[in-house]
N, C-alpha and C positions, 0 to 999 in steps of 0.2 A: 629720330626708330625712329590690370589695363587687357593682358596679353592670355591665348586663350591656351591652354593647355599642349605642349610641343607634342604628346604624344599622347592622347587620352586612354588608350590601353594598358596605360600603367598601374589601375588604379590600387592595388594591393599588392604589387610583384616590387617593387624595389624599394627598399628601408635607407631612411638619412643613410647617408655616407659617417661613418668614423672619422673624429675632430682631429687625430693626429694624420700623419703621411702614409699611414698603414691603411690606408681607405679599401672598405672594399664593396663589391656592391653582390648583392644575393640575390638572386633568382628563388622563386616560390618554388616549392616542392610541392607534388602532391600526393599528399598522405591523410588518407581517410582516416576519420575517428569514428571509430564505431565501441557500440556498447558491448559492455562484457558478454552480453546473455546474442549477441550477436555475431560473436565468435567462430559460431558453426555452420554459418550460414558459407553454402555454397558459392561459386561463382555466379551460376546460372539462376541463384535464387535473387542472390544482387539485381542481375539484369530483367527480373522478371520473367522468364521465358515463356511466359503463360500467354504473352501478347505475341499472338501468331507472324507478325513482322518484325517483332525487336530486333528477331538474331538478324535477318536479313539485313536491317537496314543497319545495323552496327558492322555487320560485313563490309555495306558501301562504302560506309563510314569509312573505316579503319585503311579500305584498300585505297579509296580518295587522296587518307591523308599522307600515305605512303609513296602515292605517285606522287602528288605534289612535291612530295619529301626531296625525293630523288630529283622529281625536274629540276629544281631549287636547285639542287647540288651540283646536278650536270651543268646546269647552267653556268655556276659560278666558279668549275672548275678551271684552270688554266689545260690548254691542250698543247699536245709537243711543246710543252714550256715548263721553267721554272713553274712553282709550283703558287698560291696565291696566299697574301701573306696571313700570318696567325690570327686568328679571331675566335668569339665567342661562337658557341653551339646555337644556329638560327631554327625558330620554329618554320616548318611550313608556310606558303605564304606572306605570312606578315616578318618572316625573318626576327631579327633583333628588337621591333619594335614596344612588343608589349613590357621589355625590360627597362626603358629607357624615359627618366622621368625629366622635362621640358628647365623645370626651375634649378634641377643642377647638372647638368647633359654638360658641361666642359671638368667638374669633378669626377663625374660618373666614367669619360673617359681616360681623365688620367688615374682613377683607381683599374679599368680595366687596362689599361699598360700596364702595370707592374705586373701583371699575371701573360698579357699574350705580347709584349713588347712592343718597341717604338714606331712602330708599322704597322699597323691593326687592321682586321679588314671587319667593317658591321655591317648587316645586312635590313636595310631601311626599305621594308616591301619587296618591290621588283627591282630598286635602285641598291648598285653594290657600293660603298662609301672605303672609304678609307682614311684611318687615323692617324697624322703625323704628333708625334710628341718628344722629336730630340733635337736637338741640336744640326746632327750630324743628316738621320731622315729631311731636316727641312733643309738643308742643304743640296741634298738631292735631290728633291721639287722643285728647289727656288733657284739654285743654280745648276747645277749639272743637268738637269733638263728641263732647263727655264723654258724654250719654246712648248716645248712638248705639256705642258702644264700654265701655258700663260692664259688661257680664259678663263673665265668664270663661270661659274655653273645656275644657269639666269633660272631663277624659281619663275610658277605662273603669276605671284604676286608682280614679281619685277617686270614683269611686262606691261603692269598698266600702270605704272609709277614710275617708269620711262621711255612711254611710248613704243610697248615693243623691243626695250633692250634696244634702242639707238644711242643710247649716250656711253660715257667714259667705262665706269663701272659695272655692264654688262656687254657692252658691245666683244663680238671675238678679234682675238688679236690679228690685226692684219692693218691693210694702207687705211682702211677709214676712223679704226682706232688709232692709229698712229695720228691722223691728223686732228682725231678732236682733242689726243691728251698737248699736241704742240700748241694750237690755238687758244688752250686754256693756259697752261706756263707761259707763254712769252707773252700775254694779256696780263695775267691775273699773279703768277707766283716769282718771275723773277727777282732777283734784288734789285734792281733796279724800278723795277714795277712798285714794290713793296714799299720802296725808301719813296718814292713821290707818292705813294696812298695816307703816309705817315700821319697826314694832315686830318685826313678820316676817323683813324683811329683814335687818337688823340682825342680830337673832340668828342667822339662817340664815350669814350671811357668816363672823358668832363660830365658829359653829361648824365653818368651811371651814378658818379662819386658826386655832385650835387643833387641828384635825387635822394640818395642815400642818407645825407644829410639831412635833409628836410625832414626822412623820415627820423632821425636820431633825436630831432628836440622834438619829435613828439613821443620819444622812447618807445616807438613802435616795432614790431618784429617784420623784417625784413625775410622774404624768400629769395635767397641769391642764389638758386637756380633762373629762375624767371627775371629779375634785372642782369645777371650773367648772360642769358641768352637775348632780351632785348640790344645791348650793347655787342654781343657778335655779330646778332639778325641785321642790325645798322650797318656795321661795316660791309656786312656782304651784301646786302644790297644796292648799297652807295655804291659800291664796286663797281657794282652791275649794271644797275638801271638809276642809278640820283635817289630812291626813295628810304624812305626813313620815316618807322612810328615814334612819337612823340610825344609832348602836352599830355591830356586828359588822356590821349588812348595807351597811354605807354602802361599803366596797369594793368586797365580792361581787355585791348587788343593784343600787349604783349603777352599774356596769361593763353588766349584764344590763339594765339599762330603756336604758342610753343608745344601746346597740347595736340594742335592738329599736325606741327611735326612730329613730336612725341609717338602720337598711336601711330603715325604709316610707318615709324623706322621700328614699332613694335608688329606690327601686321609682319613686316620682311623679317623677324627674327622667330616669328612661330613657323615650325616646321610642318608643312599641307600635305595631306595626303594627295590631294592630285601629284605633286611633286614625286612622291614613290608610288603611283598605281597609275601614270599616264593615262592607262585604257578609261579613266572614271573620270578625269580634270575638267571635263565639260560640265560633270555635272555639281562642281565647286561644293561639296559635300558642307565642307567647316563655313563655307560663306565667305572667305577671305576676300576672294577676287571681288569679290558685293561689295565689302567692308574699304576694301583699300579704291575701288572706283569712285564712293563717294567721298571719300578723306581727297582724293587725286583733283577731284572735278572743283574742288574751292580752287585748289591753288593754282588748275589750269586757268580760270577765269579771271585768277590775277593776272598772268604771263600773259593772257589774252590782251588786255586793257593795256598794259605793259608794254607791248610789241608791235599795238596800233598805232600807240604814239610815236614810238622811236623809226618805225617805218617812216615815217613825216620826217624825221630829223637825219635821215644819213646823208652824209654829207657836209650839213652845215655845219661842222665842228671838223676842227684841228684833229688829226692822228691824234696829239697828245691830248686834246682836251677833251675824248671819246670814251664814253664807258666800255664796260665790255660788251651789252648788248648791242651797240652801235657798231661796235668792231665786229663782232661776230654779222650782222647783218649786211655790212658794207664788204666782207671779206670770204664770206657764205658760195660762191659761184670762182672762186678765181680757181679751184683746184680741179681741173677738168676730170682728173681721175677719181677724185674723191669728194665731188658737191655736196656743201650740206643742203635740206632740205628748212623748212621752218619747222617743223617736228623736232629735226635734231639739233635746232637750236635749243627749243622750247626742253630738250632730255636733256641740255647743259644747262641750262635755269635749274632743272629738278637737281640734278646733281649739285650743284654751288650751296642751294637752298637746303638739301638733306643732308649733305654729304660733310658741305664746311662748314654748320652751324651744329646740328647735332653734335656729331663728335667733339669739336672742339669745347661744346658746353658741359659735354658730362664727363670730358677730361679734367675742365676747371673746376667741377664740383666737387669730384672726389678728390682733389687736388685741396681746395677749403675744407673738406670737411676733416682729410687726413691733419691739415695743419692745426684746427681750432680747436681738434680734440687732444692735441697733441701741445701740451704748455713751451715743452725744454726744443721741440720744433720750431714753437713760433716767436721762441723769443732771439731765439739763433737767426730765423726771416728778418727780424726786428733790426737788431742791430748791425748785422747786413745793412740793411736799409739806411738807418741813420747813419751809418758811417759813409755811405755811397752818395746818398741822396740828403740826406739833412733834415731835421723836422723844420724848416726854413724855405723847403720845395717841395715840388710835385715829381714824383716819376714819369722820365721821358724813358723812351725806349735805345735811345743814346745810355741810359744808366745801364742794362741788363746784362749786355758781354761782362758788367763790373760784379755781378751777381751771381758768384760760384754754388754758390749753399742754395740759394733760389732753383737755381738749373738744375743742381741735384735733387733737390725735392720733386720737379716736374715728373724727372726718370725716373723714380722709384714710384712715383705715382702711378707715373704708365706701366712701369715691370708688376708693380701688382693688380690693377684694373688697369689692363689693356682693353682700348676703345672695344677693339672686336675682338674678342676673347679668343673667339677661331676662324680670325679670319674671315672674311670674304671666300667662301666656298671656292675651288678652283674647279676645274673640269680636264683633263686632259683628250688633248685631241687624235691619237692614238694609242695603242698596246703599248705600254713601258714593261720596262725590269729594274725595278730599283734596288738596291741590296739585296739582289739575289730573288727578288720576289717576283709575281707579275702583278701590274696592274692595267686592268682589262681598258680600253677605249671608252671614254663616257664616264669615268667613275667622277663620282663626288666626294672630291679631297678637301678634308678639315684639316689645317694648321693647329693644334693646339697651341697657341703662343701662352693662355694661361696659364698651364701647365709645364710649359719650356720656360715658364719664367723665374717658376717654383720648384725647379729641380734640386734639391739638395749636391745633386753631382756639380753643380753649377753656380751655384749661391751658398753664402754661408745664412746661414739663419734666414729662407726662404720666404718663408712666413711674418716675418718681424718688419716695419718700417723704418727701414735704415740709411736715410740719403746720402749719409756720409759716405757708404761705398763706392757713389759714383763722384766722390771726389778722389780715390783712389787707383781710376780707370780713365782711359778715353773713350769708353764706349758710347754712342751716337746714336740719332733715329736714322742710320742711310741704310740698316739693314746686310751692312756687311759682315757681323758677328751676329750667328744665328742663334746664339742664346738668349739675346735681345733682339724683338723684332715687333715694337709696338705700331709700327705702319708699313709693315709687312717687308720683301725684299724683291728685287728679280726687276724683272719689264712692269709687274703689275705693281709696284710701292706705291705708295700715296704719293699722287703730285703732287700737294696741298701741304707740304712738312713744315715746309719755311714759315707760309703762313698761318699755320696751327702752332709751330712754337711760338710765333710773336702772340699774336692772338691770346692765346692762355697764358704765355709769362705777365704781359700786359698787365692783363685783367687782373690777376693777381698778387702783382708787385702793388698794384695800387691802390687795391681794398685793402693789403695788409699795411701798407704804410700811411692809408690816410684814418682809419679806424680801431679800435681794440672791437674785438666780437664778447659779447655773449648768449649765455642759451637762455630763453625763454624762462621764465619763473617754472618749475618743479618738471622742466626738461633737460635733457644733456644729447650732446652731438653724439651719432652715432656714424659708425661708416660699415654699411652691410649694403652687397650687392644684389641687381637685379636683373639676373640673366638674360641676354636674348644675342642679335645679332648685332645690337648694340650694348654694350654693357652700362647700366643705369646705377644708382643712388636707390636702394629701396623705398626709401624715408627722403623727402623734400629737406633742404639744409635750410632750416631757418635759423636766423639768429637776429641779437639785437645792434645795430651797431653802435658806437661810442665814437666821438671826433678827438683824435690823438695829439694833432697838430695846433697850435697856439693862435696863427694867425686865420680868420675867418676869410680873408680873401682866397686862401687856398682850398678853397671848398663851393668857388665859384668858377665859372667854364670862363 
């Protein structure tokens, strides 16, 4: 991505959700309590009528809220068409909104499926949304009419945390998207790209697991969120531009960049009312667009400094021995049809820096914190490990193809906390008919992949942490089986897969083989989530780490 409230009209209208699959969510009713001795009291007594305008202006009232009613409706009707698909009963103006509570809004929609089904239409203000949660529905977005649904639906936050929606992740589908997601793969995520970065990673992780050490003989509690994310922040920047925090600032400055990633991928995961009321977005009601220009304005001042230098340097280096901002800067003008400008290089910096460090960090999070909590898990990692790797080595990432039970643990980590729980909003660029339904041009389509992940029709024991069943399958991140679908599918999948698997197997083949964890004196790991657009860890994973390995040289870079 702390986070401010998804919908603040919620405040009394919807109740936790039910802990089993029976979820359902309630709408307030309103039913006056009145005293016994109050009983006989009239209508008109109720309303006062004594006050020579009541009746009038409850007239206005009443007729107001009637035409709204209808406009709403008319609006949202389908014309000479299929008809629009099922959904909840929306209020006047604010439609669905005041039902719909921010901290569990991907529960809240898969208990409304089981009542209007796998196609749901919600009504969020003026904007008409629509809910996928099967299988078979995301199927129909994602491939049967993949063009027709291949943008994204750019919130007003995302405008000033990508200059305008010029980069990968909000740009609309067409030749200049095309050319920033090729320039970023044959740079950054090829295999071949990836097998010569090797050397990056490696060190970068050396230097995670000698820190970590240090911290061990002084039996200190370690936050392995924040050295997790220092050692991805390395890689992808090295990638990028050579830079790398280090030394004395790897605590103070790593703690300081994760947090101001942290809140902007939290800012893009609260739902803004300019976003459902257009006519109002100027006047940034919640403050976000405020909030996210100054979290925006540190890190444009880094790319700043960043990009003055590397302007000096293109040219002097080898193709091969060119980061990616040296590439992208030398290579920026050759597409006559498609120029990048320095903006949109500068929305490919934001994108690398939110895009591939976030997620991949609080993939690996909840990735530790499912295993440390989990004994008969980590000792099955364990011996893995020692059989592959040896307590006599370090893990290379040459070990990891040998690491079945590891790679299963990754996938069930992501089938149960999926990076984006719903997805990267889509937008469709026309009137469709999907399953029979319409959906109008413009809508804002939610993926529930949470919810598709925990289908009971689709999983056995939905809810439970079972890696073993993805040793009993082929199922993949490419997105071709839409029951799994932790980095989406279609034209829009994550570019970044290869590198997000290395990245997190990495990381965590080599915490769990160079240390045993524990929790803190009169703490215990917990793994409970914290919704948004990025799905988080609610509780920081801290632990203590212990050195497992005999020889002290392997605990030096």
């Amino acid at each position: 991505m702390s986070t401010l409230p998804l919908f603040s009209l919620h405040h009394h209208t919807t109740q936790n959700l039910q802990t089993n699959n029976q979820n359902t969510v309630r709408y307030f009713s309103l039913k006056p309590k009145m005293e016994t001795a109050s009983s006989n009291f009239s209508l008109s007594q109720i309303l006062n009528i004594e006050e020579p305008y009541s009746s009038v202006m409850l007239g206005v009232a009443a007729l107001l809220a009637v035409v709204c009613y209808f406009w709403i409706q008319g609006k949202s009707k389908s014309k000479n068409g299929p008809p629009l698909p099922p959904g909840p009963w929306p209020l006047p103006i604010v439609g669905n909104l005041p039902f719909l509570n921010s901290d569990v809004l991907h529960t809240q929609f898969q208990a409304l499926t089981l009542k209007h089904g796998p196609l749901m239409k919600i009504h969020l203000g003026s904007k008409l949304a629509i809910v996928v949660s099967s299988p078979d529905m995301a199927r129909e977005v994602l491939k049967t009419h993949d063009i027709t649904f291949a943008n994204h639906d750019l919130p007003e936050v995302g405008k000033i945390n990508t200059y305008g929606g010029e980069d990968i992740l909000w740009s609309p589908y067409g030749t200049h998207w095309r050319r920033l997601r090729k320039l970023c793969v044959m740079k950054m995520f090829t295999t071949p790209t990836l097998e010569a970065s090797y050397s990056t990673r490696r060190e970068e992780t050396r230097q995670t697991i000698v820190h970590m050490s240090e911290m061990a003989r002084e039996g200190s509690p370690v936050n392995l969120g924040e050295q997790i994310f220092l050692s991805i922040f390395n890689v992808v920047t090295r990638m990028m531009w050579g830079a790398t925090v280090e030394g004395d600032e790897r605590t103070s400055l790593g703690n300081e960049l994760k947090t101001l990633i942290s809140d902007i991928s939290d800012i893009e995961g609260i739902q803004n009312y300019s976003d459902f009321f257009p006519l109002f977005s100027r006047f940034d009601f919640q403050g976000l667009v405020k909030q996210m220009k100054g979290h925006v304005k540190k890190l444009d001042l880094l790319f700043d400094r960043v990009m003055e230098s590397h302007v000096k340097m293109v040219g002097k280096k080898s193709e091969e021995e060119e980061d990616f901002l040296q590439y992208l800067l030398r290579v920026k003008d050759d597409d006559e049809k498609a120029p990048l400008s320095m903006t949109h290089v500068k929305s490919l910096l934001m994108d690398m820096v939110l895009g591939g460090v976030d997620t991949s960090v609080n993939a690996s999070e909840f990735a530790m914190a499912e295993i440390v909590s989990r004994p008969e898990v980590l000792n099955k990692i364990r011996l893995e490990l020692d059989q592959v790797v040896g307590k006599d080595n370090i893990v290379e990432e040459s070990h990891l193809p040998k690491l079945p039970y590891l790679q299963a643990v990754m996938k069930e980590t992501l089938r149960l906390h999926p990076t984006l729980p719903l997805l990267v909003p889509h937008r469709n660029s026309e009137t469709s008919v999907v399953a029979g339904y319409t959906v109008p041009k413009d809508s804002k389509i939610f993926i529930n992949v949470w919810a598709i992940h925990r289908d009971p029709k689709n999983w056995d024991e939905p809810n439970e942490f079972k890696p073993e069943r993805f040793l009993e399958n082929s199922l993949d991140f490419n997105g071709g089986d839409f029951k799994y679908l932790p980095f989406g599918s279609g034209r829009r999948i994550c570019a970044a897969i290869n590198m997000a698997e290395r990245l997190v197997l990495f990381n965590i083949a080599s915490l769990l083989h160079s240390f045993d964890w524990k929790a803190p004196q009169g703490q215990k790991f917990e793994v409970e989530e914290k919704f948004g657009l990025v799905l988080k860890l609610k509780s920081p994973l801290v632990a203590i780490p212990v050195p497992r390995l005999s020889d002290p040289k392997l605990y030096t870079a």
